[in-house]
N, C-alpha and C positions, 0 to 999 in steps of 0.2 A: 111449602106446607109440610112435605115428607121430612124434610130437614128438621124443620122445628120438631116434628112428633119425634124422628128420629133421637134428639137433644132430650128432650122430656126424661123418654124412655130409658136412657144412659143414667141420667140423672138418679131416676125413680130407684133404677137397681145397686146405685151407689149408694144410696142412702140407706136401704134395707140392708146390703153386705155387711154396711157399716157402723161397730158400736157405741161408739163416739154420737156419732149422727142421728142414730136411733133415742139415745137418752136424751140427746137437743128436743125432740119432738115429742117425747112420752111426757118430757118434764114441763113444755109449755101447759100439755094435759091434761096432768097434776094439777096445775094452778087454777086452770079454768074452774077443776071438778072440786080444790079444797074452800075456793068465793063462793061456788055454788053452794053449797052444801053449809058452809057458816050462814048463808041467809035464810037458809031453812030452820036454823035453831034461832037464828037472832033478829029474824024480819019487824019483830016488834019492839027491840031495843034501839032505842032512839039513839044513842049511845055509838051504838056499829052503825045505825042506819049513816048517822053524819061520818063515816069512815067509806061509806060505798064508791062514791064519786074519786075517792083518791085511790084505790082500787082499783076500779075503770081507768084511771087512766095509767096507773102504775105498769095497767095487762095492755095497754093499747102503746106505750113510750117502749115496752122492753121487745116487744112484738117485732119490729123491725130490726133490730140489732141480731134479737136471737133467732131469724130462720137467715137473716143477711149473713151471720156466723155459717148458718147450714148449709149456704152452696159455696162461700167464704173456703169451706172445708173438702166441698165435692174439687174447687180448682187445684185447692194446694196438692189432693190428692194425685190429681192429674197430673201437675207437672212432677211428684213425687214420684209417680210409678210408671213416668213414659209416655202416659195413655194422650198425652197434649203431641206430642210428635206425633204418636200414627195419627190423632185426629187433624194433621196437620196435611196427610197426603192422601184427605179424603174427601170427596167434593164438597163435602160441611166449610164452609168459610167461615174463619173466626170472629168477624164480626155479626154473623148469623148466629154462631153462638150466643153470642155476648146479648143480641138482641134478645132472642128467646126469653133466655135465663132472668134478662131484666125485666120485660114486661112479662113475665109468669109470675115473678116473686111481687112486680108492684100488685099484681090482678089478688094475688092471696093475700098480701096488706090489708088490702081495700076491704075483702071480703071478711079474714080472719078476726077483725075490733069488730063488727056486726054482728055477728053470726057468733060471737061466744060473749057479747053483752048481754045479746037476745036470750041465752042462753043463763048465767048468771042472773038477769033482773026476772026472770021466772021465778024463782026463790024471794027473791029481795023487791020486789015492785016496788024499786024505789029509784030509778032511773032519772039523773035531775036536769037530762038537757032531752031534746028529742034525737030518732035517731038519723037524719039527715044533716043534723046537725056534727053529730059523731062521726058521720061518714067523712064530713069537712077536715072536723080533727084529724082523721088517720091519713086523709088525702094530703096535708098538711109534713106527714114526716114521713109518709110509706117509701121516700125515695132514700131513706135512710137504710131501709134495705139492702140493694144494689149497691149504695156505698160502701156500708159495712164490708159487704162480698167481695169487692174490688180492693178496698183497702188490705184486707187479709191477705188475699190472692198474690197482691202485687209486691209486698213486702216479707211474708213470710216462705220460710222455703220448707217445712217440712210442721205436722200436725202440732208439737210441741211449741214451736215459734209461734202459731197461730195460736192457740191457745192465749199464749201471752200477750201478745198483741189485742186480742179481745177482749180481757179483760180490761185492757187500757182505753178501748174505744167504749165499753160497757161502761166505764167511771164517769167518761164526757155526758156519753146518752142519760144516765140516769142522774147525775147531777140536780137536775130541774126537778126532782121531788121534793128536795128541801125543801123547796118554796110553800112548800106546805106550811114548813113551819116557819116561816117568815110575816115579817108584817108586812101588810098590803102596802104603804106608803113608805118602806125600806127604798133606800134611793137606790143601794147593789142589786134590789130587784132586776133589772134591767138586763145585769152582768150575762145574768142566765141565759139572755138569747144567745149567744157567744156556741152554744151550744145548740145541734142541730136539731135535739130535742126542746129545748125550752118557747118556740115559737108554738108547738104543738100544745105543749102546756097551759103556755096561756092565753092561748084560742079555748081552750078548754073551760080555764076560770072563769072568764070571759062572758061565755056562754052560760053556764051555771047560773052568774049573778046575773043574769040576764040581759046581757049590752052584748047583742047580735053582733054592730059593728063592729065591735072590737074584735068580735072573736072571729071577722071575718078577714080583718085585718092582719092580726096575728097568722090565721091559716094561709092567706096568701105570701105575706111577708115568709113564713115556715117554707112551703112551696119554691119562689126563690131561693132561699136559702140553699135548701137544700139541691136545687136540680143544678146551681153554679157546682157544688161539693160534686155531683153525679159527673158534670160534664168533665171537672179535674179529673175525677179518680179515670175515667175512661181515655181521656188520653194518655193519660199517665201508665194505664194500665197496656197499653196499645203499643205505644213508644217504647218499653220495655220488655213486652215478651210477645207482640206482633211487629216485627219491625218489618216485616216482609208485606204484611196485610196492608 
């Protein structure tokens, strides 16, 4: 337990030191505050109201990539500046790391699509699924997270490389909006699961039009998907810069 709060703690004053990391999390902010704030002027145009739901899920598919980027960013630091050696000869076991860091970022997944819907449809009262339903969705891709993080971590070797490589993982994640504008009975429909967002998606649709099962289908099929991508990236991640662990 001292360990993990010890991990937290490192983390929390990485994040604050640093300005990069800082506009990751101000910018998610922004978003929340610029949806809120359009549904206070346009809660009665039917027009944006049928734009709400692709919004919701726009802010709940980029969610995981974009704080996955944010510790994605605290590791590359670490091995940039050394700080992965000393924590290397100190009772912290790197897989106590890794544990931590993953189940804190899925725990703020989980919470972070609630808690800024809840927030957003206070303006807009126009929320078109329930919210345990939403909870499914975000359970559905939040392990996209940790993956993100690991992928960054394991491939890039310095802030600029991550950068790039993010935006390359950020193309796969958001792909699955198109489907917006797609026809329902498109047969490449489909293609989009390929992506570790597009299960989460269309749990989403799913849901909306109202065929529960499906959308329950979609969110566990998501849930697989993504926890195989989780368990790759950790070994991978392990095998590469724990080979001692």
């Amino acid at each position: 337990m001292n360990a993990s709060a010890s991990i937290i703690a490192l983390d929390a004053k990485g994040i604050m030191r640093d300005g990069v990391m800082l506009i990751n999390v101000g910018l998610s902010a922004v978003v929340i505050a610029v949806i809120t704030v359009l549904g206070y002027y346009h809660n009665t145009d039917a027009t944006m109201i049928a734009w709400f739901p692709f919004l919701i899920i726009m802010s709940v598919i980029t969610g995981p990539s974009g704080f996955g980027f944010l510790f994605g960013l605290l590791m590359v630091d670490e091995k940039d500046t050394g700080v992965r050696n000393a924590l290397a000869v100190t009772p912290i076991r790197p897989s106590t790391m890794l544990a931590t860091r993953t189940v804190l970022l899925i725990a703020y997944l989980l919470a972070w699509p609630v808690g800024t819907v809840i927030i957003m449809n206070m303006t807009w009262q126009a929320l078109p699924i329930t919210y345990t339903e939403l909870l499914v969705v975000a359970a559905s891709i939040a392990l996209m997270g940790p993956v993100t993080s690991l992928g960054v971590a394991s491939y890039a070797s310095n802030k600029v490389e991550a950068l790039a490589l993010f935006k390359f993982i950020s193309f796969i994640i958001i792909s699955p909006l198109a489907l917006k504008f797609i026809e329902d009975d498109a047969w490449y429909r489909m293609l989009f699961l390929l992506s570790p967002a597009g299960w989460g998606y269309m749990s989403f649709d799913a849901f909306v039009q109202g065929d529960q099962t499906m959308g329950l289908v979609f969110a566990a099929g998501g849930l697989v998907f993504n926890f195989v991508l989780l368990m790759a990236c950790i070994r991978y991640y392990q095998s590469t810069l724990y080979k001692t662990d």
